[in-house]
C-alpha positions as CSV (number, residue, x, y, z in Angstrom):
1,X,0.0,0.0,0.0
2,X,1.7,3.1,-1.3
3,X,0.9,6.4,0.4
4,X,0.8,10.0,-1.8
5,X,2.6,13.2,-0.2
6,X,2.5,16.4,-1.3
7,X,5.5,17.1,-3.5
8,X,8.6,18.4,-1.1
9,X,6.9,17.9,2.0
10,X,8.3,14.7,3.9
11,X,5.4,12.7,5.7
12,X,5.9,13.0,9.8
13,X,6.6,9.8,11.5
14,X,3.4,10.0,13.9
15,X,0.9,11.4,11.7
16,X,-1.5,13.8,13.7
17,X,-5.5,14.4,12.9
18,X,-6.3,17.3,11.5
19,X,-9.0,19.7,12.8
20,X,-11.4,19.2,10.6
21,X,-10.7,15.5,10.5
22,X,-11.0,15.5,14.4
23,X,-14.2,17.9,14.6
24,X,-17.3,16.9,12.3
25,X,-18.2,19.5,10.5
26,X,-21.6,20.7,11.5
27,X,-22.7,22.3,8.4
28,X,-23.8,20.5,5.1
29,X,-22.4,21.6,1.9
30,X,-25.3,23.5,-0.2
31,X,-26.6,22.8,-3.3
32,X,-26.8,25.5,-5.6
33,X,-29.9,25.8,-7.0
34,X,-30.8,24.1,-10.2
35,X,-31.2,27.4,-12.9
36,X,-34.7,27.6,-14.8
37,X,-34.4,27.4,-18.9
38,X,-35.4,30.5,-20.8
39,X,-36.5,30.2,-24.1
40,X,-35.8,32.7,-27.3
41,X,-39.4,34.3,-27.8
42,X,-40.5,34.3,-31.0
43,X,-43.0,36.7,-32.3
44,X,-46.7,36.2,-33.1
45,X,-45.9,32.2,-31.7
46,X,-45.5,33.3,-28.2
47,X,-46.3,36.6,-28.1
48,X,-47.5,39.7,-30.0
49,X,-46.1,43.3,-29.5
50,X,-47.5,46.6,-30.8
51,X,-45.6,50.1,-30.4
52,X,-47.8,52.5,-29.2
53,X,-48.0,56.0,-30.9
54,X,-47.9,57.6,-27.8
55,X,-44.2,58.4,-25.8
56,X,-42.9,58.9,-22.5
57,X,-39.8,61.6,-23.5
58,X,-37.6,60.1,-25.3
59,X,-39.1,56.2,-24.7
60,X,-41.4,54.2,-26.8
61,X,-44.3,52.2,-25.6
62,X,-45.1,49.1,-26.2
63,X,-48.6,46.7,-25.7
64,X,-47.4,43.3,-25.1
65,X,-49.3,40.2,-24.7
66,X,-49.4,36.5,-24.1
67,X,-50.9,34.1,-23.1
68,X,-50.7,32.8,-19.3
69,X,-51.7,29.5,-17.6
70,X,-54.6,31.8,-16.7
71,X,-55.6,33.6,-19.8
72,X,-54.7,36.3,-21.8
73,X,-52.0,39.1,-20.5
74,X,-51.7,42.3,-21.7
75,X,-48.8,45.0,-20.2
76,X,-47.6,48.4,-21.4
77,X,-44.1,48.9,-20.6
78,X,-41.4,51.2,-22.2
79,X,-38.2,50.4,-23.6
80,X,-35.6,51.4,-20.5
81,X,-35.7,48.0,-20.1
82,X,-34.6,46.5,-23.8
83,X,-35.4,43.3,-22.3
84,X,-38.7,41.4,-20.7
85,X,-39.0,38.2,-19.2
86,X,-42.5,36.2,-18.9
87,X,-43.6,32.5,-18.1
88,X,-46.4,31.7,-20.8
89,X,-49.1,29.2,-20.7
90,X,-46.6,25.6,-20.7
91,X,-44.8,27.6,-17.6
92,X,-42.0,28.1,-20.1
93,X,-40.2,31.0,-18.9
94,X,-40.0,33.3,-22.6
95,X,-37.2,36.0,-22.7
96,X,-37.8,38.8,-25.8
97,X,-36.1,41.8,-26.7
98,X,-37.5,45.1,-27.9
99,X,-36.9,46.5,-30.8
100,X,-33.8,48.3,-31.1
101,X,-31.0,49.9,-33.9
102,X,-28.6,47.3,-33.1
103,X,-29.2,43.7,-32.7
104,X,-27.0,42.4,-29.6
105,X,-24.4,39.0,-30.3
106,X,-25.2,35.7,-29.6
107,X,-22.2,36.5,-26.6
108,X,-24.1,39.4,-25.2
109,X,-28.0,37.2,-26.1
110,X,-26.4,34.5,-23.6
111,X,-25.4,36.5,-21.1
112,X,-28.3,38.4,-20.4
113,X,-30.8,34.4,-20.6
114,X,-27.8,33.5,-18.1
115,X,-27.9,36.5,-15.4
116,X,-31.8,36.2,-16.0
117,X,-31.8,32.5,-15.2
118,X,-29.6,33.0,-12.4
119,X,-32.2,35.7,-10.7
120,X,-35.3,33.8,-11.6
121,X,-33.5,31.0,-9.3
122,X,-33.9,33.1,-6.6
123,X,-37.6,33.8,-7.4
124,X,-38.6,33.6,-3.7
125,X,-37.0,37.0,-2.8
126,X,-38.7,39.0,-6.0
127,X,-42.6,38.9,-5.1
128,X,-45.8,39.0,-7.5
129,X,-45.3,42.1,-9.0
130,X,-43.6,43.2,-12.2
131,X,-40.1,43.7,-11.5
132,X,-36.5,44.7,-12.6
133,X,-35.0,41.0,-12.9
134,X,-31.6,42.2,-13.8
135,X,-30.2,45.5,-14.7
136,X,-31.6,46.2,-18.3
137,X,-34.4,43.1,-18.3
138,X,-37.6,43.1,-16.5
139,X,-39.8,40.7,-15.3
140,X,-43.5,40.4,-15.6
141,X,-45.8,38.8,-13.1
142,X,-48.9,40.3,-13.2
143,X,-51.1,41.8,-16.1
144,X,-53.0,45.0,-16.8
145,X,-56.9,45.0,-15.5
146,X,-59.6,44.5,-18.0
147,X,-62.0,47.2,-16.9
148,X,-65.3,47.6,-18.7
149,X,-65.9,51.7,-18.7
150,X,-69.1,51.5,-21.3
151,X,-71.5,52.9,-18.8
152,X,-69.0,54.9,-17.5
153,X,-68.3,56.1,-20.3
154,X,-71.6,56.9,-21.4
155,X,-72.4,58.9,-17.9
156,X,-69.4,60.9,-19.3
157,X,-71.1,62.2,-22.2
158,X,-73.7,63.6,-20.9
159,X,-72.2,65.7,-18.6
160,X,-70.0,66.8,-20.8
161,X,-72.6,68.2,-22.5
162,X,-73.7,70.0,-19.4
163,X,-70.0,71.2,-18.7
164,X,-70.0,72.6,-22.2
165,X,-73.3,74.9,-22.3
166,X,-70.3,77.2,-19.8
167,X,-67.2,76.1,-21.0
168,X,-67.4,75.5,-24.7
169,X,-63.8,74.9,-24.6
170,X,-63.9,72.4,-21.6
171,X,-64.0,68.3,-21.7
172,X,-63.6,65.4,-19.7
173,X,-62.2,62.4,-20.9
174,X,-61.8,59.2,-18.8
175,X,-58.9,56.9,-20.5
176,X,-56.1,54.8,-19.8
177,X,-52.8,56.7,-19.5
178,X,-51.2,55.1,-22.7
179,X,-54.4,56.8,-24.8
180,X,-53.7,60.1,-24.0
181,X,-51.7,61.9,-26.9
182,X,-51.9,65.2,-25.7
183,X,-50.3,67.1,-23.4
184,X,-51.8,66.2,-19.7
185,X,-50.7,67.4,-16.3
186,X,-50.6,64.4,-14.0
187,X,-49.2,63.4,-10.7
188,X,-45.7,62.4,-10.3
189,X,-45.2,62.9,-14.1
190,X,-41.7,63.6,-13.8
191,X,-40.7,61.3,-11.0
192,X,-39.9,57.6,-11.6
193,X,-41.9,55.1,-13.7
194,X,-42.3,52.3,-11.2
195,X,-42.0,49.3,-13.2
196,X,-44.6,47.5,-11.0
197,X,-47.6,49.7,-10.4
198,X,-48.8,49.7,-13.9
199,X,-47.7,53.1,-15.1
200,X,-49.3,53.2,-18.1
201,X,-52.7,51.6,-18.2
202,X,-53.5,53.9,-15.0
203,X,-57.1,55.0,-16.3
204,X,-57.2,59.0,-16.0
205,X,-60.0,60.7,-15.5
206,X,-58.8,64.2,-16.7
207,X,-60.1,67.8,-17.7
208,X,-58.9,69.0,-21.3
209,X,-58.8,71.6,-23.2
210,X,-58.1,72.0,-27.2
211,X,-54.5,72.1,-26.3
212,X,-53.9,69.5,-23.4
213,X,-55.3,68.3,-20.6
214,X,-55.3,70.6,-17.5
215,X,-56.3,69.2,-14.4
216,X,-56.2,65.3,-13.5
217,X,-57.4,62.7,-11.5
218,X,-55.1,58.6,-11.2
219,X,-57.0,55.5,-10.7
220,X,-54.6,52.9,-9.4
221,X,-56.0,49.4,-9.3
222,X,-54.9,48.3,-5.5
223,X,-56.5,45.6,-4.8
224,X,-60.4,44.2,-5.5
225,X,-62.7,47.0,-5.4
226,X,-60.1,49.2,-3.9
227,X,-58.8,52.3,-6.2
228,X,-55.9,54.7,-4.9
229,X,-56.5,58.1,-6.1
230,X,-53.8,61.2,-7.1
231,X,-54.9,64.5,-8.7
232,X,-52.6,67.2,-10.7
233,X,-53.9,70.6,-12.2
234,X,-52.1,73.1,-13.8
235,X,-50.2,76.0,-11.8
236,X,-51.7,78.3,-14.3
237,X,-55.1,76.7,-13.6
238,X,-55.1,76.7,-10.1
239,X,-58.3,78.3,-8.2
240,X,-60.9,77.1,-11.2
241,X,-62.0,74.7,-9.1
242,X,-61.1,72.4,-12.0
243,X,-60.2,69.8,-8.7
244,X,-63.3,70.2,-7.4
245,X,-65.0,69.4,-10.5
246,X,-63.0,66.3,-11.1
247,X,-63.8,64.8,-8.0
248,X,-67.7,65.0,-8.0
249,X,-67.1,63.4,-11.4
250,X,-65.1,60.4,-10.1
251,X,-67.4,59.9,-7.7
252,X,-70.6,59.8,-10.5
253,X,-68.4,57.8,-13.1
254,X,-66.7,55.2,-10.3
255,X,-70.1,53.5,-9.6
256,X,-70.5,52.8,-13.0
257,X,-67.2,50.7,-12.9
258,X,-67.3,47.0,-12.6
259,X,-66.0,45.8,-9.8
260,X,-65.0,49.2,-7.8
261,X,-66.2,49.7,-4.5
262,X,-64.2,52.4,-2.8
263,X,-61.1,54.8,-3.6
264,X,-58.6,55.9,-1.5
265,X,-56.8,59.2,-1.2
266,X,-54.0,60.7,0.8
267,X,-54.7,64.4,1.0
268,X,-51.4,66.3,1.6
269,X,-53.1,69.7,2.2
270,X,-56.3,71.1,4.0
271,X,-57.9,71.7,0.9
272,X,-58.2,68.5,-0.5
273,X,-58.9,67.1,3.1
274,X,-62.0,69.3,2.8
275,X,-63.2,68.5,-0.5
276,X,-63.0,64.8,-0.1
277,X,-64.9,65.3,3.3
278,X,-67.3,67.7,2.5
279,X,-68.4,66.9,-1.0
280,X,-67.2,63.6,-1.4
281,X,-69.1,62.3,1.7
282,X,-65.4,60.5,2.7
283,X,-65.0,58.9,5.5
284,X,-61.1,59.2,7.6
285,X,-59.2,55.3,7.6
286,X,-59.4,53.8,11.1
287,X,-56.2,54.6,12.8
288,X,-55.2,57.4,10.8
289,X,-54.0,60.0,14.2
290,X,-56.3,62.9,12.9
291,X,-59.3,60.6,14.4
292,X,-57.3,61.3,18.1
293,X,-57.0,64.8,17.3
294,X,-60.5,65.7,16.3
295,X,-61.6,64.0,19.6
296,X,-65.3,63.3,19.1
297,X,-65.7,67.2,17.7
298,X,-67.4,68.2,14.8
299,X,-64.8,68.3,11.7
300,X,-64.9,72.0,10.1
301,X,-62.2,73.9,8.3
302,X,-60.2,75.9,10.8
303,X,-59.9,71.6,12.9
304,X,-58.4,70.7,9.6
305,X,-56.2,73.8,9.0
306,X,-55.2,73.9,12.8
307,X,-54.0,70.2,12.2
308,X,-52.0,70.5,9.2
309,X,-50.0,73.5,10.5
310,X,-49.0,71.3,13.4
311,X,-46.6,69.4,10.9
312,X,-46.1,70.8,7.4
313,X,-45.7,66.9,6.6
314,X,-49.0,66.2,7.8
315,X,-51.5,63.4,6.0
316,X,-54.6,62.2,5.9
317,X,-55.8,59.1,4.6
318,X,-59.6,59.4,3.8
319,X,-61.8,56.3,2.2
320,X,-64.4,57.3,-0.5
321,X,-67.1,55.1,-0.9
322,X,-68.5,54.4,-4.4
323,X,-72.1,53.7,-4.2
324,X,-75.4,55.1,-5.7
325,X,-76.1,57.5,-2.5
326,X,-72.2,59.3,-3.2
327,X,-72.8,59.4,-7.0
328,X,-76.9,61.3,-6.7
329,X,-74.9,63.7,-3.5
330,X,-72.0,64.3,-6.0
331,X,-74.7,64.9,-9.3
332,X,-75.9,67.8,-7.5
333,X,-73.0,69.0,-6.8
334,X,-71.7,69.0,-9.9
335,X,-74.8,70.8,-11.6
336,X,-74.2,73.4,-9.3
337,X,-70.3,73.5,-10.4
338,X,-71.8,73.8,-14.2
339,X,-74.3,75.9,-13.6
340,X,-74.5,78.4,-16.7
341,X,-74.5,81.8,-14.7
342,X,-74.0,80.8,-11.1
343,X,-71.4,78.0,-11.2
344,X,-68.5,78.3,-9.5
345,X,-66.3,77.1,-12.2
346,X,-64.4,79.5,-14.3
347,X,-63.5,78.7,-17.9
């Protein structure tokens, strides 16, 4: 029986145990995980792609859609992400590149289905929503809502042709975000497009004018029956009560919505505390610490204004409920908004 040394090292007469021969070693050796295949995506087979005439600055838009275990998908996403990442109906995981100037090697393709493979491997850490997979590829998890807005639609009409016996020059139009070529003043239009809250099929209901669209109300889907609401006007538009308007309007339109219950909003100033409380019939979310500081007492303006001068940061988060009592309270209140010679709105 021959015994192997290391080269230039003499074996000791007594040989002594090593540590780790003399200590088990108390941790197992870990597998790494097994990586997920990602298949080439080919057009029209697995999944059909449509650039939208509308931009976001200098980014295009697309529509994508597939087909899921569940059904049909359909997402609008940009291209600041050249790549996107989807599991279709087989539970294939389908990697596909927007279009671009330059088409990338098959070096560069590899890479990117390998550092995507390697992240979906560690799926449990990303979640349910659509997410940034890898730098440059996103993935997508969940799809855009399919909301009905026929009768909502056709509510809309005919107050618009109450708003325009005043404002000739005035219109509402309730649309998803990707369907609105012109100009439009919305909330947080110049922060940063969150890849998972659905950016662009955020229906807007909005106030327009020949030129763009002035003053504007978000409807993010939250959860069932739950909308989260965010409003924008114009600087130059401000004291219209173009706000106002759009609010009693939700509040008509939104019961006319399958599937929508209630809509939350966080109002960041006294103003829009009062509206939302006064005209919108809201109610404040349990827990929220203005309940403790109203105490029981009546809620009127100065309460509110005294509250929000306590702390410049103040908010409060008020629940809207979307039923046929709030939509006839609302009615009136927009009439009286419109009214040709008396209403409050200006033009």
């Amino acid at each position: 029986m021959s015994t192997r040394t290391k080269k230039n090292v003499k074996p000791s007469a007594e040989a002594k145990p090593s540590a780790a021969a003399a200590k088990p070693s108390t941790t197992a050796k870990r597998k790494s995980p097994s990586l997920p295949h990602i298949y080439v995506g080919r057009v029209e087979d697995d999944y059909h792609l449509t650039k939208l005439a509308k931009t976001q600055g200098d980014k295009s838009i697309y529509k994508l859609e597939f087909i899921t275990a569940t059904g049909r998908c359909t997402n609008y996403i940009d291209d600041a992400n050249k790549h996107v990442v989807f599991k279709n109906n087989e539970g294939r995981y389908i990697i596909l590149r927007l279009p671009t100037s330059r088409s990338p090697s098959p070096k560069s393709k590899a890479e990117m289905i390998h550092r995507c493979a390697v992240a979906l491997s560690k799926k449990h850490t990303i979640g349910t929503k659509n997410v940034q997979l890898v730098k440059d590829a996103i993935l997508i998890q969940s799809c855009a809502p399919d909301v009905d807005l026929t009768a909502a639609q056709n509510v809309l009409a005919e107050l618009n042709r109450e708003l325009q016996k005043k404002c000739p020059e005035l219109h509402l139009k309730l649309a998803p975000y990707y369907e609105y070529l012109e100009p439009l003043k919305r909330y947080g239009e110049h922060g940063h497009v969150c890849i998972g809250c659905q950016y662009y099929n955020t229906l807007i209901l909005a106030l327009c004018r020949p030129s763009g669209c002035i003053s504007s109300i978000e409807m993010i889907m939250i959860d069932e029956g739950e909308i989260l609401i965010n409003s924008k006007t114009d600087e130059n538009e401000e004291g219209k009560k173009y706000n106002k308007l759009l609010r009693a309007v939700l509040s008509i339109i939104s019961a006319r919505i399958p599937g929508v219950e209630f809509f939350k909003s966080t109002a960041i100033n006294p103003v829009s505390t009062w509206l939302l409380l006064e005209y919108s019939n809201a109610r404040i979310e349990e827990g929220d610490p203005f309940i403790e500081y109203v105490n029981g007492r009546r809620i009127t303006k100065e309460i509110i204004q005294q509250y929000y001068a306590l702390d410049k940061n103040s908010k409060i988060k008020l629940i809207v409920d979307l039923n046929s009592e709030n939509a006839s309270r609302s009615m009136k209140e927009f009439h009286k908004l419109v009214a040709e010679e008396r209403g409050e709105v200006k033009c």
